[in-house]
C-alpha positions as MATLAB code, in Angstrom:
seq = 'XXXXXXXXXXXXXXXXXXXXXXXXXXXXXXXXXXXXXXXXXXXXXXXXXXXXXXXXXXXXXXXXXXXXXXXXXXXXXXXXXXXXXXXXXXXXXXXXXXXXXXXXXXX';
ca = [
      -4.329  -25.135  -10.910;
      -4.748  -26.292   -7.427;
      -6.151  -23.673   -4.814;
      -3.020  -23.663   -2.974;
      -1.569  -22.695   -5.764;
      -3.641  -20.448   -6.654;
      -3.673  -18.503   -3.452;
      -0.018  -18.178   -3.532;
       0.254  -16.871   -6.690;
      -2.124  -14.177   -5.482;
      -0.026  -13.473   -2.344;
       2.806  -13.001   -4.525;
       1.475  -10.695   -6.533;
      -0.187   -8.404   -3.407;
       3.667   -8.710   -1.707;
       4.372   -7.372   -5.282;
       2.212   -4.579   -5.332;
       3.055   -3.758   -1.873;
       6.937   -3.892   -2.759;
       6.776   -0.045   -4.498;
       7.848    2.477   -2.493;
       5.056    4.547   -3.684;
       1.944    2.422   -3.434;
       3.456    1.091   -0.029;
       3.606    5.079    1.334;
       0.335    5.683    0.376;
      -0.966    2.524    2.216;
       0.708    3.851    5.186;
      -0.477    7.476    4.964;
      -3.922    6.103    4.699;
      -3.552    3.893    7.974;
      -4.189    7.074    9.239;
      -8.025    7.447    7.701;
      -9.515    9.248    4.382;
      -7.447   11.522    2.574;
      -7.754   13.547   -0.676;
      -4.447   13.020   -3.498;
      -3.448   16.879   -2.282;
      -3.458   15.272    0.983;
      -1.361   12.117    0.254;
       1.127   13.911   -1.950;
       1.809   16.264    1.130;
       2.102   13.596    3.455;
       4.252   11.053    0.500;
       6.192   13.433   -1.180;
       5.122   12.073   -4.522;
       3.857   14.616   -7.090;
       0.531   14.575   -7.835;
       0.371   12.710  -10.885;
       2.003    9.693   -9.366;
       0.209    9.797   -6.882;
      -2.789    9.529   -8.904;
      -1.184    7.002  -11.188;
      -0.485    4.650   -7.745;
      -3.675    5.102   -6.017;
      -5.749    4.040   -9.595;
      -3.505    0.679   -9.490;
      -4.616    1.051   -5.652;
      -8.059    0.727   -6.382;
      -7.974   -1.493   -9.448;
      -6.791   -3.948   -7.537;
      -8.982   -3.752   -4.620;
      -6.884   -2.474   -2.034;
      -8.336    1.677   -2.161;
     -11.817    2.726   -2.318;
     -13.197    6.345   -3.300;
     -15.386    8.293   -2.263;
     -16.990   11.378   -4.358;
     -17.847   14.299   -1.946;
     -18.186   17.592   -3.393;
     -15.123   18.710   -5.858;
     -13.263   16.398   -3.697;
     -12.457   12.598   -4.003;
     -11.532   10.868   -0.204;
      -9.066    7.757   -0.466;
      -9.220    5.195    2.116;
      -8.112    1.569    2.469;
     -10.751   -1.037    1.725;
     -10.196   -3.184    4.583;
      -8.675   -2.355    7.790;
      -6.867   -5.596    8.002;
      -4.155   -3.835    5.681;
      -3.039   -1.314    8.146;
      -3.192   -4.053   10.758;
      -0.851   -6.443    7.809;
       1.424   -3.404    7.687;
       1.759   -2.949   11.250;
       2.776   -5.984   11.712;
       5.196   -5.939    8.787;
       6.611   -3.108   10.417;
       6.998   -4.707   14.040;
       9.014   -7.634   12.014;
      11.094   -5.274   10.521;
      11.888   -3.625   13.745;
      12.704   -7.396   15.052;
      14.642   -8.252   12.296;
      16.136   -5.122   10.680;
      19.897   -6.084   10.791;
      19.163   -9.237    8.698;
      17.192   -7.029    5.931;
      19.701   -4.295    6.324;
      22.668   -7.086    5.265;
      20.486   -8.957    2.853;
      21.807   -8.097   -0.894;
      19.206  -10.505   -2.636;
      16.253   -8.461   -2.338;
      18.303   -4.986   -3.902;
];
């Protein structure tokens, strides 16, 4: 496979991961800095074992890290460049939200 092709298989399936409501909240809430699950399910809404459940696919696929301290585990963002990605995602949307808002392809 050609590394173009490659690459933008990859993108589509980050854009993938990213398109879950629940993996895309937690990303968000941890744009914010570290936070332990209690924390995230507070902040989400999600119940702690899906919360869980998301942030291992999270960090399986290189987008989470964890951190050990005490009885607690801390969940941050690997790379900064994701809250900056979803910033900007959300600045788009802003720009562009009556177009999503009347798109029914994407339901």
């Amino acid at each position: 496979m050609p590394a173009k092709a490659h690459t933008t298989n990859l993108n589509c399936k980050f854009f993938r991961g990213l398109g879950d409501r629940s993996r895309l909240s937690i990303l968000e809430a941890l744009c914010d800095g570290p936070m332990t699950v209690s924390e995230l399910v507070e902040k989400t809404g999600l119940t702690q074992p899906n919360a869980s459940n998301h942030l291992a696919c999270l960090r399986e696929c290189g987008l989470v890290i964890s951190n050990s301290q005490g009885r607690f585990v801390w969940y941050q963002l690997k790379d900064g460049r994701i809250a900056s990605l979803l910033q900007l995602a959300s600045e788009i949307t802003i720009d562009t939200a009556e177009g999503i808002d009347e798109c029914t392809r994407y339901e």
